[in-house]
PDB file of N, CA, C and O in Angstrom:
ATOM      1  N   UNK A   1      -7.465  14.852 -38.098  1.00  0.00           N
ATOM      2  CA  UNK A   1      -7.695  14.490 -36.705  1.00  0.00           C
ATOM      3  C   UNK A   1      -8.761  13.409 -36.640  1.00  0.00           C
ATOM      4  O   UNK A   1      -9.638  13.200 -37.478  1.00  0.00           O
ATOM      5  N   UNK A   2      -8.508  12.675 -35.360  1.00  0.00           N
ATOM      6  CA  UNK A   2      -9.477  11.057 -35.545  1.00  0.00           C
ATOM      7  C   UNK A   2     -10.765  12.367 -34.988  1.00  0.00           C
ATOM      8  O   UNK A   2     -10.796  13.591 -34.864  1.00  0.00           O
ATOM      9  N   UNK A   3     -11.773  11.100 -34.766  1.00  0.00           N
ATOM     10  CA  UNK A   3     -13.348  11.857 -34.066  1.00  0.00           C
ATOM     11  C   UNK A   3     -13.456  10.637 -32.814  1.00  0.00           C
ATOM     12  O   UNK A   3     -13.021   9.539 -33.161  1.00  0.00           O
ATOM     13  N   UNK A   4     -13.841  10.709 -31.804  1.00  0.00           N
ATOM     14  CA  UNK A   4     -14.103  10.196 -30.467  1.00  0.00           C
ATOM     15  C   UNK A   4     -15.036  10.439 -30.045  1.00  0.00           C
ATOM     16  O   UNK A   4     -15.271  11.479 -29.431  1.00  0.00           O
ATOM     17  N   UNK A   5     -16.006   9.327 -30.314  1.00  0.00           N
ATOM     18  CA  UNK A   5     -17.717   9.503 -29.345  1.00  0.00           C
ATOM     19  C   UNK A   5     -17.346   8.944 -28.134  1.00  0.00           C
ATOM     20  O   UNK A   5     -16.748   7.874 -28.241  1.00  0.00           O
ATOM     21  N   UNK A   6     -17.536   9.374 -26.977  1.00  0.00           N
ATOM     22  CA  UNK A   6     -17.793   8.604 -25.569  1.00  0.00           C
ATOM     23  C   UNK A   6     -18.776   8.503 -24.974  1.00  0.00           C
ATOM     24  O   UNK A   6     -19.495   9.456 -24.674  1.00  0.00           O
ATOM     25  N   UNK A   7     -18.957   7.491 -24.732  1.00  0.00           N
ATOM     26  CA  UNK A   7     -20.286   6.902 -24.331  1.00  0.00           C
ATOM     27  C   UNK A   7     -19.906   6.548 -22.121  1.00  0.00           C
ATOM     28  O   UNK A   7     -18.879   6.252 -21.510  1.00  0.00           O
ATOM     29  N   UNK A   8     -21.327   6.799 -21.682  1.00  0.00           N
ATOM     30  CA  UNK A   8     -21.536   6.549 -20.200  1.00  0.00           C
ATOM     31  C   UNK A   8     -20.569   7.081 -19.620  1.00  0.00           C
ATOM     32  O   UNK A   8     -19.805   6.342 -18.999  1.00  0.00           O
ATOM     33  N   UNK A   9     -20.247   8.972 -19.669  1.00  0.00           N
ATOM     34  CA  UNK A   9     -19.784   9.316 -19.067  1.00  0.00           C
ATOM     35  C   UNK A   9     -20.280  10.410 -18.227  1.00  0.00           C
ATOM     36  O   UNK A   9     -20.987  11.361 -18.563  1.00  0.00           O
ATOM     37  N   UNK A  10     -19.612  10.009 -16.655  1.00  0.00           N
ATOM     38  CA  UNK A  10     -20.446  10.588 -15.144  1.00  0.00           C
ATOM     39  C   UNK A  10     -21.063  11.429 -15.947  1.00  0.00           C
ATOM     40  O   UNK A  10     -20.906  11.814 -17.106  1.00  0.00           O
ATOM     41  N   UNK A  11     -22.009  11.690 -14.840  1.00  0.00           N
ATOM     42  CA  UNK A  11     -23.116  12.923 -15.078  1.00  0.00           C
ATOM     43  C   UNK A  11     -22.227  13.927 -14.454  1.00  0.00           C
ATOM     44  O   UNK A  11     -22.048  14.987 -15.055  1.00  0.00           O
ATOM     45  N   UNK A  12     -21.571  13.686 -13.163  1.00  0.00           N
ATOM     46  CA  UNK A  12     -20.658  15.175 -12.745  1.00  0.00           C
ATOM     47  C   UNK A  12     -19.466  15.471 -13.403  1.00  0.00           C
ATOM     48  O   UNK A  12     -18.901  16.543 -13.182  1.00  0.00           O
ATOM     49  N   UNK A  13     -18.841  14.341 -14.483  1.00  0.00           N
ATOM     50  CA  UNK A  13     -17.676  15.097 -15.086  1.00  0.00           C
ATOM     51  C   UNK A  13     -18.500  16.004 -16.728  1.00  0.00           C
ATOM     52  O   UNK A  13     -18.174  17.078 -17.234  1.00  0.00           O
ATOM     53  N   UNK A  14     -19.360  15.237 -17.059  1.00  0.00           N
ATOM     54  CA  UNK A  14     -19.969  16.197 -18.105  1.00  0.00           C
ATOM     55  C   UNK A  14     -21.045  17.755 -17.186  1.00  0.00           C
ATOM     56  O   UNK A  14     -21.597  18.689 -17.769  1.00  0.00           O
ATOM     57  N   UNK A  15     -21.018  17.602 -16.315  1.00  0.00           N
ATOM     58  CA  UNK A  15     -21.126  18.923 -15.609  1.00  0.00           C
ATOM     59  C   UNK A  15     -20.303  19.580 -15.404  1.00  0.00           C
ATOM     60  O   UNK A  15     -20.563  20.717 -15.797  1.00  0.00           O
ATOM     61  N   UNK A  16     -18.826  19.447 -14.717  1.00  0.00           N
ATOM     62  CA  UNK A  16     -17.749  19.977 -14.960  1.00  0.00           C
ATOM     63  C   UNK A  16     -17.431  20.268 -15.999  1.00  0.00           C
ATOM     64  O   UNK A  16     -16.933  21.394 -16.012  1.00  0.00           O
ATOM     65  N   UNK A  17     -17.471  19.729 -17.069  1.00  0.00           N
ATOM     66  CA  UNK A  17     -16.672  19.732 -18.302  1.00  0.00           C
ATOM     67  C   UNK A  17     -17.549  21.446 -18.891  1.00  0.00           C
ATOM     68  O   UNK A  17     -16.965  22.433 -19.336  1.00  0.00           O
ATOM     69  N   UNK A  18     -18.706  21.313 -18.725  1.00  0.00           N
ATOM     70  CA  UNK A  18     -20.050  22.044 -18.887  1.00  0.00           C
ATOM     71  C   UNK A  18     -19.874  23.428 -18.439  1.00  0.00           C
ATOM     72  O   UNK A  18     -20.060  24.358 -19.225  1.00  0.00           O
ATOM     73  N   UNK A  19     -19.437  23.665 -16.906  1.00  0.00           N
ATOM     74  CA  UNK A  19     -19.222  24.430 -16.397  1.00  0.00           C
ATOM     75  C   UNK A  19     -17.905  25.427 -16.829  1.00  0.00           C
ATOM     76  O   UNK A  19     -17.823  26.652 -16.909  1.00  0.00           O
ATOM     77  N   UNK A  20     -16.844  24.267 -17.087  1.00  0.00           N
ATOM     78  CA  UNK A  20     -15.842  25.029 -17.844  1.00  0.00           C
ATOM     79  C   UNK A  20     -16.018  25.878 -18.814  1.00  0.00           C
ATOM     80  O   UNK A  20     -15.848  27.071 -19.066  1.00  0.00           O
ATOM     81  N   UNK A  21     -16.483  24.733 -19.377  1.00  0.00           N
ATOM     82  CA  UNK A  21     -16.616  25.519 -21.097  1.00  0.00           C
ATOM     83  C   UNK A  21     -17.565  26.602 -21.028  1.00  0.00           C
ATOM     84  O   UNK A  21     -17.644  27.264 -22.063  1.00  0.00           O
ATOM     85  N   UNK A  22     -18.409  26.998 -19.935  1.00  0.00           N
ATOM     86  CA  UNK A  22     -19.686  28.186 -19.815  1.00  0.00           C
ATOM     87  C   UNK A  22     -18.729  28.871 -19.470  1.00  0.00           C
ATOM     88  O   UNK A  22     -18.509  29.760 -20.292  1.00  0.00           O
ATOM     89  N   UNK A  23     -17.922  28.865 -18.462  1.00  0.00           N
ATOM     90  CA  UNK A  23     -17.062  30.139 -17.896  1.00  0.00           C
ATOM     91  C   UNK A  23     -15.615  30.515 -19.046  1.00  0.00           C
ATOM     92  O   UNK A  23     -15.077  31.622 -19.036  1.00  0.00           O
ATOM     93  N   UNK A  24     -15.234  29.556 -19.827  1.00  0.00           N
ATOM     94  CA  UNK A  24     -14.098  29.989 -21.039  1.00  0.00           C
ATOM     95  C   UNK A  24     -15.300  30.223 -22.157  1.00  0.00           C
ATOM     96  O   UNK A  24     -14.737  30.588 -23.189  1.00  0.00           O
ATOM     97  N   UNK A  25     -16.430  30.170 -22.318  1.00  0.00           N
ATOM     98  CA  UNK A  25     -17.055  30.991 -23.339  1.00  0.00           C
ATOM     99  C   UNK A  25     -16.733  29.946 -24.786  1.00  0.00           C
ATOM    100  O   UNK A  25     -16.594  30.493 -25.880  1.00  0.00           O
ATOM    101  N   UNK A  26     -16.654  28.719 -24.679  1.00  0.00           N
ATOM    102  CA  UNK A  26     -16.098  27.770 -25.514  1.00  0.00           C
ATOM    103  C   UNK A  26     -17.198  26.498 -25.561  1.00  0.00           C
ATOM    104  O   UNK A  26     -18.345  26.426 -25.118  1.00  0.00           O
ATOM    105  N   UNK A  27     -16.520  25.705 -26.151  1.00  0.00           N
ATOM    106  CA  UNK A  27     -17.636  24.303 -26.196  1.00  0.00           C
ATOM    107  C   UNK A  27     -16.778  23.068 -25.553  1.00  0.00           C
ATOM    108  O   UNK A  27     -15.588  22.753 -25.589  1.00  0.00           O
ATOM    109  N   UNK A  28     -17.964  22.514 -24.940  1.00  0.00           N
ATOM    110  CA  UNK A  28     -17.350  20.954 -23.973  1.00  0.00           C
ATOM    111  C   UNK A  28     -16.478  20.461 -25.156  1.00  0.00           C
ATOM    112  O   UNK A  28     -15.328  20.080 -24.940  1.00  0.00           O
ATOM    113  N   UNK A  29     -16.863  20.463 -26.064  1.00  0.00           N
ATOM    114  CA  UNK A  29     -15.771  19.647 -27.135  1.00  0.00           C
ATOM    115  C   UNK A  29     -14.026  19.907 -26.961  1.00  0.00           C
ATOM    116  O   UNK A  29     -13.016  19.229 -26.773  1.00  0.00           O
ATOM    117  N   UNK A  30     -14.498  21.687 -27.200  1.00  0.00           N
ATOM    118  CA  UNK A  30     -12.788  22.224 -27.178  1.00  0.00           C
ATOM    119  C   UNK A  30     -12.242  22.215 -25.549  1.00  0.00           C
ATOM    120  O   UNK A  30     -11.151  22.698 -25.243  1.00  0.00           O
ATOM    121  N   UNK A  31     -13.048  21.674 -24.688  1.00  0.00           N
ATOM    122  CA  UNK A  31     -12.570  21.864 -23.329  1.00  0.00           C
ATOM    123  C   UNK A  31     -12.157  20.194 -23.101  1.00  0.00           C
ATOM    124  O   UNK A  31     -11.148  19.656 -22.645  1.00  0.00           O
ATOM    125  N   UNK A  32     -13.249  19.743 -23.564  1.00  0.00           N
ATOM    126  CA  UNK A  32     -12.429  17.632 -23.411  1.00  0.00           C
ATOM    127  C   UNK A  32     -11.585  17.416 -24.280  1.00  0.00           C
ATOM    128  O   UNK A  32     -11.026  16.337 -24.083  1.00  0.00           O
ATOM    129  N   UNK A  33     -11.052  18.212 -25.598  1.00  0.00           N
ATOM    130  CA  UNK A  33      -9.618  17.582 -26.266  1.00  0.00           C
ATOM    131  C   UNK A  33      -9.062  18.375 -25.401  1.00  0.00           C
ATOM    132  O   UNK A  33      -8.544  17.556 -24.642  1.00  0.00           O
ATOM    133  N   UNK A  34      -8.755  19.621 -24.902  1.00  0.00           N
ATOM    134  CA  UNK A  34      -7.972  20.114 -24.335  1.00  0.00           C
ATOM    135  C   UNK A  34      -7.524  19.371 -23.566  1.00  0.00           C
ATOM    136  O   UNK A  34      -6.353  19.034 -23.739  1.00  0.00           O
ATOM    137  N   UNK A  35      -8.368  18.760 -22.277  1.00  0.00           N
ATOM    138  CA  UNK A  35      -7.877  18.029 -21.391  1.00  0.00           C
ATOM    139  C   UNK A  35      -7.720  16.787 -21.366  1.00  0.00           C
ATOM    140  O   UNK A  35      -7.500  16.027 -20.423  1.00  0.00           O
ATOM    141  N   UNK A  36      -7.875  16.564 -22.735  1.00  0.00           N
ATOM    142  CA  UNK A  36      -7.518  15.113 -22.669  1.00  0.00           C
ATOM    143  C   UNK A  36      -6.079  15.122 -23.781  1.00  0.00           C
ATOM    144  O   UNK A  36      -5.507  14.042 -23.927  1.00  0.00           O
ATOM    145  N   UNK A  37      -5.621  16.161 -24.418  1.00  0.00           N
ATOM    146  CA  UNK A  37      -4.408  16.352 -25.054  1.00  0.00           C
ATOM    147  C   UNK A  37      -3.471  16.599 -24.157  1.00  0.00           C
ATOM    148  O   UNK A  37      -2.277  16.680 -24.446  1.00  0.00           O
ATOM    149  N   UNK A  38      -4.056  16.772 -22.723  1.00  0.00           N
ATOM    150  CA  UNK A  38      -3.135  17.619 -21.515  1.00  0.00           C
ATOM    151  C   UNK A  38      -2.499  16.118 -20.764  1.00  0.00           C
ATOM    152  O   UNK A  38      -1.608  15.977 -19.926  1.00  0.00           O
ATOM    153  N   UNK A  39      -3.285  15.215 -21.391  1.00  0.00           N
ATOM    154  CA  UNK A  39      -2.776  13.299 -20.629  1.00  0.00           C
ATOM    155  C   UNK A  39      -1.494  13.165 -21.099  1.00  0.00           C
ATOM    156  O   UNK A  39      -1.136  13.348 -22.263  1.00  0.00           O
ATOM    157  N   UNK A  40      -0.718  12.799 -20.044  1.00  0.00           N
ATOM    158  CA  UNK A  40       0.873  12.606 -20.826  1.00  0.00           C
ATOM    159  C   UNK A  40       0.869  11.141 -21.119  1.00  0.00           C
ATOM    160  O   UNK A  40       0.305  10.250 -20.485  1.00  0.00           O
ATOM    161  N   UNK A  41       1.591  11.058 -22.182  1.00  0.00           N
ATOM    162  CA  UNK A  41       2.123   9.549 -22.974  1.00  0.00           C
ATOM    163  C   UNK A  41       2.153   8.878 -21.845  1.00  0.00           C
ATOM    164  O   UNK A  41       2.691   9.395 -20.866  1.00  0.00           O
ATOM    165  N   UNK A  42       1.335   7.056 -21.737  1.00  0.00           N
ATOM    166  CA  UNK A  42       2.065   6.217 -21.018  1.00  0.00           C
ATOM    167  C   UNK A  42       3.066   5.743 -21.375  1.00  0.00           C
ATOM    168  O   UNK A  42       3.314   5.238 -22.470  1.00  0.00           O
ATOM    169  N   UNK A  43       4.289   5.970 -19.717  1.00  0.00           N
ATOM    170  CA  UNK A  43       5.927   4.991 -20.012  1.00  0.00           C
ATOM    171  C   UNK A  43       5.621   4.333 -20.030  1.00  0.00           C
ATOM    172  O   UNK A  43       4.401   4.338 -19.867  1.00  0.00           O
ATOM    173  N   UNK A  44       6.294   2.979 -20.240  1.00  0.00           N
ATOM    174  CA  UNK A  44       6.629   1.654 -20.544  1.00  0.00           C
ATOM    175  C   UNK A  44       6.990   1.897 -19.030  1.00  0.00           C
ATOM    176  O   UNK A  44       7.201   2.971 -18.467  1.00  0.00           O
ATOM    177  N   UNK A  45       7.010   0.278 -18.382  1.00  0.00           N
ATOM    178  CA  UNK A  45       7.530   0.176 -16.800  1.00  0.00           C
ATOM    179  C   UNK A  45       8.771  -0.076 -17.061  1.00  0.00           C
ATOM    180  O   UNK A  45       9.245  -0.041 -15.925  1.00  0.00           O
ATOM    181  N   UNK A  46      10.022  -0.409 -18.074  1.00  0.00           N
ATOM    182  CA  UNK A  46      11.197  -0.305 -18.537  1.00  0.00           C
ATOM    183  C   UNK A  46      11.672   1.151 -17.802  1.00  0.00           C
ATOM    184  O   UNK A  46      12.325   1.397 -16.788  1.00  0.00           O
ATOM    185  N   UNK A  47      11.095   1.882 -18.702  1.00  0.00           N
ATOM    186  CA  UNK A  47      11.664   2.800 -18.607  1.00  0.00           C
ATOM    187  C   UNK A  47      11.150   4.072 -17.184  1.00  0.00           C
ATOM    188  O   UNK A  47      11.683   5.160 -16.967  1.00  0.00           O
ATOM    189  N   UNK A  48       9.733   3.303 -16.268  1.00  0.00           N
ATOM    190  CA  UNK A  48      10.074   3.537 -15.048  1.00  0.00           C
ATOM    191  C   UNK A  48      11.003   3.003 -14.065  1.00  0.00           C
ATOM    192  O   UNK A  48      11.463   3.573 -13.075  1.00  0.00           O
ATOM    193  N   UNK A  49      11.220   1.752 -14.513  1.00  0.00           N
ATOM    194  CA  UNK A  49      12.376   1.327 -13.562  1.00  0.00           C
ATOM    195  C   UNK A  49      14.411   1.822 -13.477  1.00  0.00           C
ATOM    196  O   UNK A  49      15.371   1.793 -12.707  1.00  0.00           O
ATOM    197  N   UNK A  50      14.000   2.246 -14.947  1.00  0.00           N
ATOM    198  CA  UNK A  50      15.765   2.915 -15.249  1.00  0.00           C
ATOM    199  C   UNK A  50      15.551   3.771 -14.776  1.00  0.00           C
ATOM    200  O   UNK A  50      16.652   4.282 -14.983  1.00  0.00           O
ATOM    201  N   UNK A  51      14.859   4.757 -14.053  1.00  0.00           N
ATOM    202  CA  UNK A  51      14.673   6.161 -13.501  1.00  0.00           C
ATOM    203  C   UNK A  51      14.652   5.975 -12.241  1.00  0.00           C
ATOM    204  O   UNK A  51      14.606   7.074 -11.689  1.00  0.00           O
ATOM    205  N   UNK A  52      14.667   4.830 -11.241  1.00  0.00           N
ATOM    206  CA  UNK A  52      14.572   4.556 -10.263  1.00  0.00           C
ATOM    207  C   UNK A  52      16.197   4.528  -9.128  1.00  0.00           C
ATOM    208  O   UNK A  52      17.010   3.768  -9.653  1.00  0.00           O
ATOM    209  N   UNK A  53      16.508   4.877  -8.392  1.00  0.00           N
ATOM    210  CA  UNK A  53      17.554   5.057  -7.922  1.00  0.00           C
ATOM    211  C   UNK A  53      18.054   3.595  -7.405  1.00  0.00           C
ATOM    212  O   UNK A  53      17.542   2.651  -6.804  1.00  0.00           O
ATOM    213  N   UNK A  54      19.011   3.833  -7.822  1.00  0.00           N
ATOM    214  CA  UNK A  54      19.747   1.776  -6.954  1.00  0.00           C
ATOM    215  C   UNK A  54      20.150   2.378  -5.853  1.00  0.00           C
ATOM    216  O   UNK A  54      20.863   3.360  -5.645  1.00  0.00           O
ATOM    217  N   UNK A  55      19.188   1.122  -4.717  1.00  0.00           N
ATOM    218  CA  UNK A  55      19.564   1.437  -3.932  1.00  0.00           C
ATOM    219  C   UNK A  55      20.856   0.625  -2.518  1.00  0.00           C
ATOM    220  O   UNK A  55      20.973   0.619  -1.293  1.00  0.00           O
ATOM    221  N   UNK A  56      21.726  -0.073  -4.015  1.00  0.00           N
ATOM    222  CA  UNK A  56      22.743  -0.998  -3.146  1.00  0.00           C
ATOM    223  C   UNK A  56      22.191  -2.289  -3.082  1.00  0.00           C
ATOM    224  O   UNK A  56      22.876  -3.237  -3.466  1.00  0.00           O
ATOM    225  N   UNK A  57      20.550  -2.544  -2.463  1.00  0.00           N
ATOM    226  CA  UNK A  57      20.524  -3.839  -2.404  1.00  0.00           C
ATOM    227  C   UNK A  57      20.043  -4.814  -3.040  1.00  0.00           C
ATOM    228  O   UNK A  57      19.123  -4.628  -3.836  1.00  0.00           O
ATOM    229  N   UNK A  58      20.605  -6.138  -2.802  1.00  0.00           N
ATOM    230  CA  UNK A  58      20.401  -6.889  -3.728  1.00  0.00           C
ATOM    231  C   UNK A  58      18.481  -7.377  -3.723  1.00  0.00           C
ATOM    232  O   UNK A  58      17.628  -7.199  -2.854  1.00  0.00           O
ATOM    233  N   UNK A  59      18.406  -7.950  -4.936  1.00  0.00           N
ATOM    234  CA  UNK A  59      17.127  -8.680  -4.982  1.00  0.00           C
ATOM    235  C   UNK A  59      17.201  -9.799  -4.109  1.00  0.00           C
ATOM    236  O   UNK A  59      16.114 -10.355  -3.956  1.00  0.00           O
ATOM    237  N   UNK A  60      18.100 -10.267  -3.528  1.00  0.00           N
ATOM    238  CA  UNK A  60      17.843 -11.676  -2.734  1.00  0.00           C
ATOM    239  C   UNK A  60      17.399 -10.960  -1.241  1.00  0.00           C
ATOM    240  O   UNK A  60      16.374 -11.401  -0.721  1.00  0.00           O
ATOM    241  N   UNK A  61      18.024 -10.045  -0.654  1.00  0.00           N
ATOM    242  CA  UNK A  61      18.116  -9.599   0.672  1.00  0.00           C
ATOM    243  C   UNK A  61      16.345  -8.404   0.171  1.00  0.00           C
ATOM    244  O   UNK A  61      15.290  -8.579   0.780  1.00  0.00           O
ATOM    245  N   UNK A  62      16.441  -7.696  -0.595  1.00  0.00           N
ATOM    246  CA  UNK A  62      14.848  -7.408  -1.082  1.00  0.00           C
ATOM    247  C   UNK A  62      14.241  -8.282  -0.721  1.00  0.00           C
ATOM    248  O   UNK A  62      13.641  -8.067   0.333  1.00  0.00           O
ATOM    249  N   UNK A  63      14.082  -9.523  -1.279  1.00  0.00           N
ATOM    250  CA  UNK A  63      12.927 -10.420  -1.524  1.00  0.00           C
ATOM    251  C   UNK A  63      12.775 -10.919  -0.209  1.00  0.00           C
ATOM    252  O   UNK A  63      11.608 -11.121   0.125  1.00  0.00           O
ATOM    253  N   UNK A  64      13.795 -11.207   0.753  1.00  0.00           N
ATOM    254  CA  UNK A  64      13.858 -11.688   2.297  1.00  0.00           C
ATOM    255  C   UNK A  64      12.961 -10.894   3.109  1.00  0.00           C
ATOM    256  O   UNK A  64      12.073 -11.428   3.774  1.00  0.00           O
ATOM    257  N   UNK A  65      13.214  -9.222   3.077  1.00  0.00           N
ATOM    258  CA  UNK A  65      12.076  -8.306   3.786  1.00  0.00           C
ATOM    259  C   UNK A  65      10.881  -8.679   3.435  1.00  0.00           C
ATOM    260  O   UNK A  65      10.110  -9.164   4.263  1.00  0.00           O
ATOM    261  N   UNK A  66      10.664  -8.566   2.591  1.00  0.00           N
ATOM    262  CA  UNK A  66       8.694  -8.393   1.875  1.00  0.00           C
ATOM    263  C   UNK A  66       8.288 -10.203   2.299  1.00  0.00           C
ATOM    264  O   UNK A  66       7.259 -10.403   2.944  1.00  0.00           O
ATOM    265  N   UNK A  67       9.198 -11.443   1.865  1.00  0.00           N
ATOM    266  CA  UNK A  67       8.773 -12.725   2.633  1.00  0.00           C
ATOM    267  C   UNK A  67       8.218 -12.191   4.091  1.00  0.00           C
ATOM    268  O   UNK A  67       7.067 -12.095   4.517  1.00  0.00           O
ATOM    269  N   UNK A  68       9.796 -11.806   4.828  1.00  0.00           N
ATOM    270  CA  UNK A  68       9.462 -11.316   6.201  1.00  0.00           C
ATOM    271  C   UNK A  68       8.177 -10.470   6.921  1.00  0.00           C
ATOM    272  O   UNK A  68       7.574 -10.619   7.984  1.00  0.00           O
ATOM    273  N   UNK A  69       8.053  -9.388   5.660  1.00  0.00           N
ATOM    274  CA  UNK A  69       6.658  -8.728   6.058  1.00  0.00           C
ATOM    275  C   UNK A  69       5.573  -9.154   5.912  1.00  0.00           C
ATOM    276  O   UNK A  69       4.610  -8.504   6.320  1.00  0.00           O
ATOM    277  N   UNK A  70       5.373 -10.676   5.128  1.00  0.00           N
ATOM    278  CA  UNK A  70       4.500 -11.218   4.948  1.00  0.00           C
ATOM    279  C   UNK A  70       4.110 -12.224   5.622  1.00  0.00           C
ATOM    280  O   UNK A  70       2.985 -12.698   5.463  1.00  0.00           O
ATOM    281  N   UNK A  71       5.011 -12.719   6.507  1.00  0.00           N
ATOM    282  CA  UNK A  71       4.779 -13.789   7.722  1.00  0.00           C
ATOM    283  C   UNK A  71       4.093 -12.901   9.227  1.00  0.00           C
ATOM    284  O   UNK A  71       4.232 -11.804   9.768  1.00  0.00           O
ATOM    285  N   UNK A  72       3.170 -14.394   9.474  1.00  0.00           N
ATOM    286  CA  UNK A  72       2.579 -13.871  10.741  1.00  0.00           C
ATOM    287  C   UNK A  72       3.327 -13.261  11.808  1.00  0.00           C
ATOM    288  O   UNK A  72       4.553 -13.331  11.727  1.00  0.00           O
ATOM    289  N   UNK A  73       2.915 -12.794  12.591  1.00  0.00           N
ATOM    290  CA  UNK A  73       3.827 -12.427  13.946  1.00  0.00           C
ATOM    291  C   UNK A  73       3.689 -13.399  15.114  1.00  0.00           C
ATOM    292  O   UNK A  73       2.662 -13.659  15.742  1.00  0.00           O
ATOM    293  N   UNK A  74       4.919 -13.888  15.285  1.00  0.00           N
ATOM    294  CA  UNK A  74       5.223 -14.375  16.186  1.00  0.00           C
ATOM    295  C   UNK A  74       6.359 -15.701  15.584  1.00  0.00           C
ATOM    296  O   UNK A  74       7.139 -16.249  16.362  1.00  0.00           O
ATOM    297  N   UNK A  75       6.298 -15.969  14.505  1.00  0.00           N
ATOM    298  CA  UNK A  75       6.655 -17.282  13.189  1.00  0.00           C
ATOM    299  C   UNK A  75       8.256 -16.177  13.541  1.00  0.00           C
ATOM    300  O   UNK A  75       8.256 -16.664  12.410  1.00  0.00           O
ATOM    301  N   UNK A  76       9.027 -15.622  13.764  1.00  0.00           N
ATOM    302  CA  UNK A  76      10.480 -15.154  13.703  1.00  0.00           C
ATOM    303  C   UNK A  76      10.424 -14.825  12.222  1.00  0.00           C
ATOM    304  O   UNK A  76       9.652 -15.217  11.347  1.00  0.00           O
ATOM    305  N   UNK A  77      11.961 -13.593  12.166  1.00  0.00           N
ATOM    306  CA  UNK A  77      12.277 -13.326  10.801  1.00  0.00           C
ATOM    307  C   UNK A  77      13.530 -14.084  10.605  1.00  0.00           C
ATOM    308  O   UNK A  77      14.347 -14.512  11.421  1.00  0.00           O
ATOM    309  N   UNK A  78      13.452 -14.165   8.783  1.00  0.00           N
ATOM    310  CA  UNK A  78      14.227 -14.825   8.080  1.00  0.00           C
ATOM    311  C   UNK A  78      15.921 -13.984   8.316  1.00  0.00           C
ATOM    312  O   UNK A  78      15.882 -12.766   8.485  1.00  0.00           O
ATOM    313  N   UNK A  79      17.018 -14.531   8.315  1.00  0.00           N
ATOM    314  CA  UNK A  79      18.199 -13.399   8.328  1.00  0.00           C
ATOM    315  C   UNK A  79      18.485 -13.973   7.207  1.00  0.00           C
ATOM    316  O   UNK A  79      18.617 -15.107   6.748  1.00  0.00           O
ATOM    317  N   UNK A  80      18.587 -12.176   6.675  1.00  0.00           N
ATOM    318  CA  UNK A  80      19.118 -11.844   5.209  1.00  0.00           C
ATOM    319  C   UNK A  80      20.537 -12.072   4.955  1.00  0.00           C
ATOM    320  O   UNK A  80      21.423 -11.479   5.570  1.00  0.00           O
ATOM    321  N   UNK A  81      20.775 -13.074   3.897  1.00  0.00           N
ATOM    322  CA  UNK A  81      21.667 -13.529   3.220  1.00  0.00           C
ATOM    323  C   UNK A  81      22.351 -12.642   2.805  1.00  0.00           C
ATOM    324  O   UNK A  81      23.320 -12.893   2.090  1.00  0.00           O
TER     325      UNK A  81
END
């Protein structure tokens, strides 16, 4: 197993961390791998976007709203292509 010093961390999460480990009868050590073994893998945004539901519309008529929501009011909206 690697070893991990951390340095400048809050004073209230090493109180928490503190508090835990007083009430499980354990050490901050075995209570911060715990919860930090408990971090799930970062996805790739690939593979958040294949999980994403299609929702029919295209990227051109997409990209027309968010232009649209981004113009002042009163300037009219663009009609989607």
């Amino acid at each position: 197993m690697a070893t991990l010093h951390l340095t400048n961390v809050p004073e209230h999460v090493v109180a928490a961390l503190e508090a835990i480990a007083a009430a499980e009868q354990t050490t901050v050590n075995a209570v911060a791998v715990r919860e930090l073994a408990a971090v799930p893998e970062p996805t790739g945004s690939a593979r958040l976007l294949v999980a994403l539901p299609d929702t029919g519309l295209s990227a051109q008529v997409l990209l027309g709203a968010i232009a649209d929501g981004r113009r002042p009011a009163g300037e009219g909206l663009r009609s989607a292509e």
